[in-house]
Every structure is written in C-alpha cells, then in structure tokens.
C-alpha positions as a printed Julia matrix, in Angstrom:
81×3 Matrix{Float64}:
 -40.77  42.12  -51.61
 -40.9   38.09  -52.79
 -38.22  38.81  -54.86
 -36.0   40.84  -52.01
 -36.62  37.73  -49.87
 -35.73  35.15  -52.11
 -32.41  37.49  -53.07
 -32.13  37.06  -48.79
 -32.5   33.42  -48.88
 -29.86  32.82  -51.84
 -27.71  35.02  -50.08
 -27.79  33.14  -46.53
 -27.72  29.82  -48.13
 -24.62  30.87  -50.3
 -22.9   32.22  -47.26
 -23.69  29.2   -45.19
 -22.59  26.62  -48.05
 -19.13  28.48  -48.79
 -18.66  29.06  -44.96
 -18.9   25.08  -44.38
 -17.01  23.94  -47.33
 -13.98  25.81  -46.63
 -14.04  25.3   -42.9
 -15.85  21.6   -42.48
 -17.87  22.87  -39.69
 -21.35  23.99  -40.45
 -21.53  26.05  -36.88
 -18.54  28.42  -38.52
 -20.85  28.23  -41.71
 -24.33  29.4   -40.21
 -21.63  31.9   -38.03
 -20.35  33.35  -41.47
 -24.35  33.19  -42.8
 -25.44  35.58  -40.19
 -22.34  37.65  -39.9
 -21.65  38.59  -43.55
 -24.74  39.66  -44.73
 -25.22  41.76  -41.47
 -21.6   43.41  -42.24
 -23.01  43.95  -45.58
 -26.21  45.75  -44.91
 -23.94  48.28  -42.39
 -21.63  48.52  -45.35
 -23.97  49.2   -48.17
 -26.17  52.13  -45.95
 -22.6   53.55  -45.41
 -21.77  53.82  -49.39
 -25.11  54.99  -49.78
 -24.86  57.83  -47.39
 -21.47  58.64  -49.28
 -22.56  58.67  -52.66
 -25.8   60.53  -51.37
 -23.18  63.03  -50.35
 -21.32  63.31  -53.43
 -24.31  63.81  -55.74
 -25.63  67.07  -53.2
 -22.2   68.03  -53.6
 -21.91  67.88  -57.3
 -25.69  69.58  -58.16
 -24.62  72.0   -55.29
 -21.36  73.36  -57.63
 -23.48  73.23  -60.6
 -26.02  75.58  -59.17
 -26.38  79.41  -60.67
 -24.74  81.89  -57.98
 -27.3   84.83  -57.35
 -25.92  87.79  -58.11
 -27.49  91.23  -56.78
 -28.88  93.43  -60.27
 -26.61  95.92  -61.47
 -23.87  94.74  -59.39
 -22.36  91.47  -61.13
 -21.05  90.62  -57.52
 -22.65  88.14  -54.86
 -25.11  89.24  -52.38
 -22.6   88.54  -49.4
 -19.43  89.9   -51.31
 -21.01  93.01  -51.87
 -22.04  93.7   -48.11
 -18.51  93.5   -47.17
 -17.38  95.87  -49.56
C-alpha cells in the first residue's frame, strides 16, 4: 500500500508540475492534478473490464464441446434432429 501511495503522490505532483509549467498558472496545474489521474482511474477499470472480456472469450473457444456418447453430435444439435 506505501508503495501504491507514493506511486499516487509522484503521479499528482508530476501532473501538477507539467500542468503549471506549460500554462504559468498553478490553479490550471492542481486543476490538471486532480482531473487526470481521476480520468485515468475511469480509463484503466474500463480496459480492464475489456481485456477481462477478451480472456473469458478466448478460454471460452478453447473449451472441449460435449458431445452426447455414440452420437459424435452436440447435446442441443441432436435434440433438434
């Protein structure tokens, strides 16, 4: 957890520094400090939902189909034949 916070901390004081140098006002700067990282945090749950998704997807396909003995066909084919 130290180490998440201090990760935190680098990050605010990064945003807030490049924020203020490249507008001259620190208000924009503390702004862009708060803002950024916030947008972030949305933005990183959001790609890990999606690659969450992927990865069910991709052991999904790899699964073994059941097949019913004797039959070579799937359960639900062969009741609708």
């Amino acid at each position: 957890m130290a180490k998440t916070a201090s990760f935190a901390a680098v990050h605010f004081t990064v945003a807030f520094c490049v924020g203020t140098l490249l507008t001259g006002n620190p208000l924009v700067g503390g702004l862009l400090a708060i803002v950024e990282p916030a947008c972030n945090t949305v933005a990183y749950h959001l790609h890990e939902k999606f690659w969450k998704r992927r990865e069910q997807r991709r052991l999904h396909k790899d699964e073994p189909r059941e097949t019913t003995p004797g039959t070579g066909t799937e359960p639900s084919l062969q009741a609708a034949v």
